[in-house]
PALUMDREN-379721 format. One record per residue (C-alpha): residue number from 1; x, y, z; residue in three letters. Coordinates in pm, whole numbers, plus 50000, padded with zeros to 5 digits. Last residue first. Layout:
PALUMDREN-379721
<rovex n="NUM" c1="X" c2="Y" c3="Z" res="ALA"/>
...
end
This chain:
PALUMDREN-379721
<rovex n="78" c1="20896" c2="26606" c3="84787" res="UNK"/>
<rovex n="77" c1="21304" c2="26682" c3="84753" res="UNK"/>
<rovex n="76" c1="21466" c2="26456" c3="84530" res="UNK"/>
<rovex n="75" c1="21149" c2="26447" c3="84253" res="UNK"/>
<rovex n="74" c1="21159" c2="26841" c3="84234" res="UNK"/>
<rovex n="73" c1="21122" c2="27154" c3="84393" res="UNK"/>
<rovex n="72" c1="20839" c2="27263" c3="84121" res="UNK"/>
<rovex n="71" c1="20692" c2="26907" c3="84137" res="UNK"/>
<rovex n="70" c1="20629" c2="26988" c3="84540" res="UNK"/>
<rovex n="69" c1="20408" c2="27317" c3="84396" res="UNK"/>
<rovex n="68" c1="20440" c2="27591" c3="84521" res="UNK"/>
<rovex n="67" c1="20352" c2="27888" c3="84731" res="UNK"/>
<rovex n="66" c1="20532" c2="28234" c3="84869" res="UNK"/>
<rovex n="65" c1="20494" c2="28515" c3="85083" res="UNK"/>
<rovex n="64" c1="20818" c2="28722" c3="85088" res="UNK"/>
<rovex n="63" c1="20881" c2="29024" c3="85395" res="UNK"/>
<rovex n="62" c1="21187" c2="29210" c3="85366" res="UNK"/>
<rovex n="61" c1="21133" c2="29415" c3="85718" res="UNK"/>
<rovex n="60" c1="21176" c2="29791" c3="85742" res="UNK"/>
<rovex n="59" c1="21336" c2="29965" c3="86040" res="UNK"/>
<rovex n="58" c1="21337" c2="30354" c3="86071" res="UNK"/>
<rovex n="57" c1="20977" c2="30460" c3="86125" res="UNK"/>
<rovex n="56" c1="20891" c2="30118" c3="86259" res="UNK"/>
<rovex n="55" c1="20822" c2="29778" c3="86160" res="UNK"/>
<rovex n="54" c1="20777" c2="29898" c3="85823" res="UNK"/>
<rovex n="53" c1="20708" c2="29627" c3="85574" res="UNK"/>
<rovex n="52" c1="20909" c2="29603" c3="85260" res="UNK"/>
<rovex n="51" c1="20731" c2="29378" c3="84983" res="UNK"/>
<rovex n="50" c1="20824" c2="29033" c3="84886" res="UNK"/>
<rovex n="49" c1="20590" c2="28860" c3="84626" res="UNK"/>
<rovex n="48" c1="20598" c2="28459" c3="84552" res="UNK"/>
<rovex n="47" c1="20449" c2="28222" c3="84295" res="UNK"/>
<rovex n="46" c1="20546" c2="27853" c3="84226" res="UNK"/>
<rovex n="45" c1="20422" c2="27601" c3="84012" res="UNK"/>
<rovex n="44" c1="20489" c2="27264" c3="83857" res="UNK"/>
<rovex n="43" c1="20198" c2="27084" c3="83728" res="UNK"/>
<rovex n="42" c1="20244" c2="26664" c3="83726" res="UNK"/>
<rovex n="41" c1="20494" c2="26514" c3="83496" res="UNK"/>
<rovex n="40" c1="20493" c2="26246" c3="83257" res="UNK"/>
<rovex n="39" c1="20112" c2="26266" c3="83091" res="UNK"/>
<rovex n="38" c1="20155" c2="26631" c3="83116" res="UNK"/>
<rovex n="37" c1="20088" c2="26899" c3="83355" res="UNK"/>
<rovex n="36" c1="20135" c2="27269" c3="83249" res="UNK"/>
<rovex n="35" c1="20395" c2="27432" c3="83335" res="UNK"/>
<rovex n="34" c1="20385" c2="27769" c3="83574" res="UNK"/>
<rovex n="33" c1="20656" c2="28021" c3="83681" res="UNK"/>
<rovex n="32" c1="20554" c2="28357" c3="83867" res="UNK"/>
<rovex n="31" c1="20794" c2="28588" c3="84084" res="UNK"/>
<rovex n="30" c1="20685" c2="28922" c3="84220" res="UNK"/>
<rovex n="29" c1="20929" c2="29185" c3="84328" res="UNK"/>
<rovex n="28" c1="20955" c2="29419" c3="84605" res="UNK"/>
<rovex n="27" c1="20662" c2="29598" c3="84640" res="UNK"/>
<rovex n="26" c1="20664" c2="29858" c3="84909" res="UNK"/>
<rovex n="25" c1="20237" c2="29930" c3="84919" res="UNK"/>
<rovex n="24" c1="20057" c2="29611" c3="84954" res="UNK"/>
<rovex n="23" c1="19703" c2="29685" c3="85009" res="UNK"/>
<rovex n="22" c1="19565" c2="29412" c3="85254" res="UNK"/>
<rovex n="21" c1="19262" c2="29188" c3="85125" res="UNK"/>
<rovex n="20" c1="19405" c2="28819" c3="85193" res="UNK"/>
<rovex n="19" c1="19754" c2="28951" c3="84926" res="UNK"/>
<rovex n="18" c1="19619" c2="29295" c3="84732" res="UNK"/>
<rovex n="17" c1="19843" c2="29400" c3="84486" res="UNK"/>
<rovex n="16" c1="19847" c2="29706" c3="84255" res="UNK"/>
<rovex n="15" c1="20131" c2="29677" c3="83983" res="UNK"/>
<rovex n="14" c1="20432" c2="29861" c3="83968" res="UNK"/>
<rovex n="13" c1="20455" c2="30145" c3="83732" res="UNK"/>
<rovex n="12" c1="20708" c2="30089" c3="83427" res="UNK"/>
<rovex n="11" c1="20419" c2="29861" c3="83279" res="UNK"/>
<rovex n="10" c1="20207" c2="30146" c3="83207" res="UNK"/>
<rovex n="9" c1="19856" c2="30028" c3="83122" res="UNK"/>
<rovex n="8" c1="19821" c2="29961" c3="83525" res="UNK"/>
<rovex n="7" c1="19848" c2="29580" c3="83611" res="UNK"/>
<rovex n="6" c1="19602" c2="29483" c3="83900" res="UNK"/>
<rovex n="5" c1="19682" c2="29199" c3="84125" res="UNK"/>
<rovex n="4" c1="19505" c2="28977" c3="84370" res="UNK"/>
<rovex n="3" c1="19618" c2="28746" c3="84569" res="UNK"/>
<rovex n="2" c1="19446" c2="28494" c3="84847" res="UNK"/>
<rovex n="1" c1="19697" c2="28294" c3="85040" res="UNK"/>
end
């Protein structure tokens, strides 16, 4: 998944995202934890966006795109 997000100067406006080149337009939220690795744990990571995508005129679809990291989950589930 390619991203790419542009913050406007006013934080109250939503940002301008782009995920593989398509505008998204109905943002939803975007979630973004990192930690660094260390000599006892590897990198832990995880990023997601949901937008609203019309499926019609009347119908729109919760949509969420997400990666992470297996550290991120955890030891008990990788």
């Amino acid at each position: 998944m390619k991203v790419t997000i542009n913050f406007n100067d006013n934080l109250n406006e939503p940002p301008h995202i782009k995920i593989n080149g398509k505008s998204i337009s109905m943002l939803h939220d975007v979630h973004f934890d990192w930690n660094t690795k260390t000599s006892r744990k590897d990198t832990a990571a995880r990023f997601s966006i949901s937008y609203w995508e019309k499926r019609n005129e009347r119908t729109p679809v919760l949509r969420t795109n997400e990666v992470y990291t297996s550290e991120m989950l955890g030891k008990n589930f990788a």
